[in-house]
C-alpha positions, 0 to 999 in steps of 0.5 A, a space after each residue: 117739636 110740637 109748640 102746640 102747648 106752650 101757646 096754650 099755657 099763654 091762655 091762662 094769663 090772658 083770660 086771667 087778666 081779662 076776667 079781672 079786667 071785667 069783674 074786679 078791675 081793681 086787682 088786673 095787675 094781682 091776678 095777671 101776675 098770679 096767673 103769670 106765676 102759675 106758667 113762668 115755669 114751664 113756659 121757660 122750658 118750652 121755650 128752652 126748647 124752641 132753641 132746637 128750631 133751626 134759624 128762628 130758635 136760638 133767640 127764644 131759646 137762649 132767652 128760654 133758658 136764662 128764665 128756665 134757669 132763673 123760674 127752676 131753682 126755687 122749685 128744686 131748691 124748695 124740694 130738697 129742702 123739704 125731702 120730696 127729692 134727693 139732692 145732687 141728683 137729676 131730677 125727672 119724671 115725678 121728681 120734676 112734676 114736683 118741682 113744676 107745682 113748687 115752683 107755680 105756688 113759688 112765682 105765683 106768690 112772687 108775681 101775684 105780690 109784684 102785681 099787687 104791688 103794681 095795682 096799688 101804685 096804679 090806684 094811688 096815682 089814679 086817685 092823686 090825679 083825682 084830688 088835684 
């Protein structure tokens, strides 16, 4: 198994979040939670995968497969709904290119939302600390 690619998916979040960190240090939170979104995907079925290493994979791996549980339902979910896939069905090749895009735009909105929400909080702190 090659973990190649799943290390590579971990460097959009980062330079996200150190782009936002230099150019709007006001949205870190937004950006690092959108570009989180994009990955949480299929970052969970890569590390789903690592359960195969022998005697290091089953913590990664068991912890891949309640996020891969959790980050796939709504892309499928949302596909079905829609048409794109057949429902009661195994999903692969295309039908699961599909529910990857689904569910980047799906966890992008819900983690770029949960990071608003956090640089928000982080800001009223800030500026609540400054009037004092």
């Amino acid at each position: 198994m090659n973990l190649l690619p799943l290390v590579l998916l971990l460097v959009i979040p980062i330079l996200g979040y150190r782009w936002a960190n230099k150019k709007k240090p006001a949205a870190k939170l937004t950006v690092l939670g959108a570009s989180w979104g994009l990955i949480a995907s299929p970052f969970s079925m890569g590390l789903y995968s690592a359960y195969f290493i022998p005697y290091v994979g089953l913590i990664p791996g068991m912890v891949g497969l309640v996020s891969a549980m959790l980050h796939g339902t709504p892309g499928y979910e949302i596909s079905v709904a829609l048409g794109l896939i057949e429902s009661h069905t195994v999903v692969e090749n295309a039908g699961s290119i599909i529910c990857y895009f689904i569910d980047a735009v799906f966890w992008a909105i819900v983690y770029g939302f949960l990071g608003f929400l956090a640089d928000r909080f982080r800001l009223s702190k800030r500026q609540a600390g400054a009037k004092v």
